[in-house]
C-alpha positions in Angstrom: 41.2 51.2 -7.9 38.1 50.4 -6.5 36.6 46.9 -7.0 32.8 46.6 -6.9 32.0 44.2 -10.0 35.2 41.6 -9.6 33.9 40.2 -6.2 30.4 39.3 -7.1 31.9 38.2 -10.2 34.2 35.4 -8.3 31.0 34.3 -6.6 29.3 33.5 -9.3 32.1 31.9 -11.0 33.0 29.7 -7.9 28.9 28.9 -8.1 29.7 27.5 -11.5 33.0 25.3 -10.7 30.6 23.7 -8.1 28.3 22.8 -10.6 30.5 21.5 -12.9 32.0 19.3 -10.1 35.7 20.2 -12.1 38.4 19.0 -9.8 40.8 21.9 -9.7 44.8 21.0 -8.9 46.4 24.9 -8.2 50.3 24.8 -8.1 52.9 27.5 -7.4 50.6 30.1 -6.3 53.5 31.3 -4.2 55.4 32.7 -7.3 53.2 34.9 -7.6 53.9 38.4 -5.7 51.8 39.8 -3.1 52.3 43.1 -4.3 53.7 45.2 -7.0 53.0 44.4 -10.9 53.3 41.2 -13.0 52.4 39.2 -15.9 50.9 35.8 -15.8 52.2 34.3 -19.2 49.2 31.8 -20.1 48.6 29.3 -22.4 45.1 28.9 -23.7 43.3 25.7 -24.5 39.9 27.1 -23.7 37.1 29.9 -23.2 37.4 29.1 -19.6 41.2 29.9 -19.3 40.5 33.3 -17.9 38.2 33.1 -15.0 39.9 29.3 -14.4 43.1 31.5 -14.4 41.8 34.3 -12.3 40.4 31.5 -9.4 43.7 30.0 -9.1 45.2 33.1 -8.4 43.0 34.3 -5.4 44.9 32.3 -2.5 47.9 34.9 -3.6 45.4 38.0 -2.7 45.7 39.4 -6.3 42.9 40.2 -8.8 44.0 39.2 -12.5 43.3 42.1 -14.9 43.3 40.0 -18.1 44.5 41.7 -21.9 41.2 40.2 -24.1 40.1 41.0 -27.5 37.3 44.0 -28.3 35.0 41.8 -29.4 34.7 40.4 -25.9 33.9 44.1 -24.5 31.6 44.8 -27.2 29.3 42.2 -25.9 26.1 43.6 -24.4 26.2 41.3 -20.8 30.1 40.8 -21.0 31.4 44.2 -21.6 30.4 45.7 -18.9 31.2 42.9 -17.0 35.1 43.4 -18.1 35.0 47.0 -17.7 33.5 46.7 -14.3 37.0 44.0 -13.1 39.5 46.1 -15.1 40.4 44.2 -17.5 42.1 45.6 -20.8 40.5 45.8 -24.3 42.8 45.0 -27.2 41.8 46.2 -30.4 44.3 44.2 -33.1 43.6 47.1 -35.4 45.2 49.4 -33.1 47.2 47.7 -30.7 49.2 50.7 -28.9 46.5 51.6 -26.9 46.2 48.4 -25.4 49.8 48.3 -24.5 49.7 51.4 -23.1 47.3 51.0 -21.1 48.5 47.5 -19.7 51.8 48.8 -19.2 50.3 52.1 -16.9 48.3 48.9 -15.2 51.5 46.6 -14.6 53.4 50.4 -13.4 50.4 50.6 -10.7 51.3 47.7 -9.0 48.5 45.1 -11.4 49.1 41.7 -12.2 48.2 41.3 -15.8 46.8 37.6 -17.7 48.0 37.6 -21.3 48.0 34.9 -23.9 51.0 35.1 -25.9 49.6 32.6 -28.1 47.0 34.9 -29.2 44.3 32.5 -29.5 43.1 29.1 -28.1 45.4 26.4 -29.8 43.4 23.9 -31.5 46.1 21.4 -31.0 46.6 21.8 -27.6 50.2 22.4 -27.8 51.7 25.6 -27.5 52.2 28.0 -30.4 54.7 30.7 -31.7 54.2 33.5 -29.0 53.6 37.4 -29.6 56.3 39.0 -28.2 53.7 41.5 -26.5 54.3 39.9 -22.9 57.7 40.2 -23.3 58.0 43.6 -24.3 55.2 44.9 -21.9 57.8 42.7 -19.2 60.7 45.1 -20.0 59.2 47.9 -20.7 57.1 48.1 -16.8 60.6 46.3 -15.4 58.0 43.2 -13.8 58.7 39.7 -13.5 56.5 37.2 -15.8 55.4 34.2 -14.0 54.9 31.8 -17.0 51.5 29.6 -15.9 50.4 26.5 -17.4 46.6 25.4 -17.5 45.2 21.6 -18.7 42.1 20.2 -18.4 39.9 23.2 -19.3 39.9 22.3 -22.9 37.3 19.2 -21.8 34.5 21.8 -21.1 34.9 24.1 -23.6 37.3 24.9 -26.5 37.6 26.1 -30.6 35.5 23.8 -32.8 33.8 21.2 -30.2 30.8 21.3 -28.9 30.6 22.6 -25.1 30.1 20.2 -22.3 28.6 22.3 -19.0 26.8 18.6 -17.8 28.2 17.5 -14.5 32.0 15.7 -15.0 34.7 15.6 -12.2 36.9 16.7 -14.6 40.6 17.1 -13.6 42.0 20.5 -14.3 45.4 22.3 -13.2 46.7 25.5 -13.3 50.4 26.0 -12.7 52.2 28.7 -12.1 56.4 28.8 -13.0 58.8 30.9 -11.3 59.0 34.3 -12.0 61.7 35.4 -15.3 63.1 39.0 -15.2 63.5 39.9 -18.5 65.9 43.2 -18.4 64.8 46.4 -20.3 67.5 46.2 -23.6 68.0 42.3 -23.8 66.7 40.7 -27.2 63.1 40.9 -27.5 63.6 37.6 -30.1 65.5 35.5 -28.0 63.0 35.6 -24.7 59.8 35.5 -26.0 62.1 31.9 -27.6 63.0 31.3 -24.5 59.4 31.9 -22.5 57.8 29.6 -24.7 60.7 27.3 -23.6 59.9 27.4 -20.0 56.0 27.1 -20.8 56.5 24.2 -23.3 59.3 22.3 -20.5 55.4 23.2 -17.7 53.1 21.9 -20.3 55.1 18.3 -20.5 55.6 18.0 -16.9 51.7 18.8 -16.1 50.6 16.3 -18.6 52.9 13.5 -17.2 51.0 13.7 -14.1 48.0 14.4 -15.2 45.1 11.9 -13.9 43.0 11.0 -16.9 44.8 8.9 -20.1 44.6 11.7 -23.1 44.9 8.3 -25.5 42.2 8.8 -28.3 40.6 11.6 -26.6 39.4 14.8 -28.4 41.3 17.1 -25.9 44.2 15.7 -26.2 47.0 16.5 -28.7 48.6 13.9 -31.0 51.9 13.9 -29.6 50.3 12.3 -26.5 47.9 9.6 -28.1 44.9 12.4 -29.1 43.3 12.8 -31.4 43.1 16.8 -32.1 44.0 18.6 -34.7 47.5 18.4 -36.2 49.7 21.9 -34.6 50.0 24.1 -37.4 53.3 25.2 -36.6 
């Protein structure tokens, strides 16, 4: 498909990540194929997650066509915007569509960003997934490369105030080895196990993180943080 919108798009988003001065730390971009369909399982601590996503995947040579909510295309500026790069509208109150349409996209040969958390996490831990990753995974027989992101949360996340004023912030993206998930295995059992893998990232990011997430806002309170309590 032809791409006129996503190139300009990644200008002016790498125009941005200048401006912010955000010190970006890009791991495992090898896991992701060079060719044929996948899933980039994400976590989501931020607004930012998908175009900070979306950079970290361009030294593999693959545009991201990222599953976001309608409200998102029925914006007046960003609509178009998402239309133009391909990216897929989920409607919750009709949710087939969506799938079907990611799963033609993942048959074409796309690589496809989803949140299987749904939402940003307020707590900055990692939810109960939606199993639609996993059942997009079987159902297009594609490898999901489960990917990690930290750090983005200190621009701009759910319920704090936005902070676009010049920081170095640290901020990683990570992306796992790919898991084949086999049309006819337990739908249950490896979404369990994929938020597994992505929990086992999250920890070993954060270890090595930079910056001290003791008594900081973006930080959850299993590390020191003071954010919101995880729901589940």
């Amino acid at each position: 498909m032809a791409d006129l919108v996503y190139p300009p798009v990644i200008f002016t988003i790498k125009t941005l990540w200048k401006y912010l001065g955000l010190r970006f730390d890009f791991r495992g971009e090898e896991n992701i194929p060079r060719k044929g369909g996948a899933i980039l399982a994400i976590n989501h601590v931020s607004y930012f997650d998908f175009a900070i996503t979306g950079t970290a995947a361009l030294p593999a040579g693959r545009y991201v066509r990222f599953m976001a909510k309608k409200e998102i295309f029925d914006n007046k500026i960003a609509g178009p915007l998402m239309r133009g790069m391909h990216h897929i509208n989920v409607d919750r109150s009709s949710g087939s569509a969506s799938f079907v349409a990611a799963l033609r996209a993942l048959k074409a040969g796309e690589v496809i960003g989803i949140f299987p958390e749904g939402t940003v996490s307020t707590s900055f831990e990692i939810k109960q997934l939606k199993s639609g990753a996993v059942r997009l995974a079987m159902g297009a027989g594609v490898p999901i490369i489960p990917t990690v992101i930290w750090g983005s949360q200190r621009v701009w996340t759910k319920g704090v105030k936005r902070n676009l004023k010049r920081k170095k912030f640290p901020v990683s993206v990570t992306f796992g080895e790919p898991i084949h998930y086999q049309r006819g295995d337990d739908v249950e059992l490896a979404e369990t196990h994929l938020r597994e893998v992505l929990l086992a990232m999250l920890h070993e990011v954060q270890d090595i993180y930079p910056d001290s997430h003791v008594g900081e806002r973006w930080a959850p309170t299993r590390l020191g943080g003071t954010a919101p309590a995880p729901l589940n």
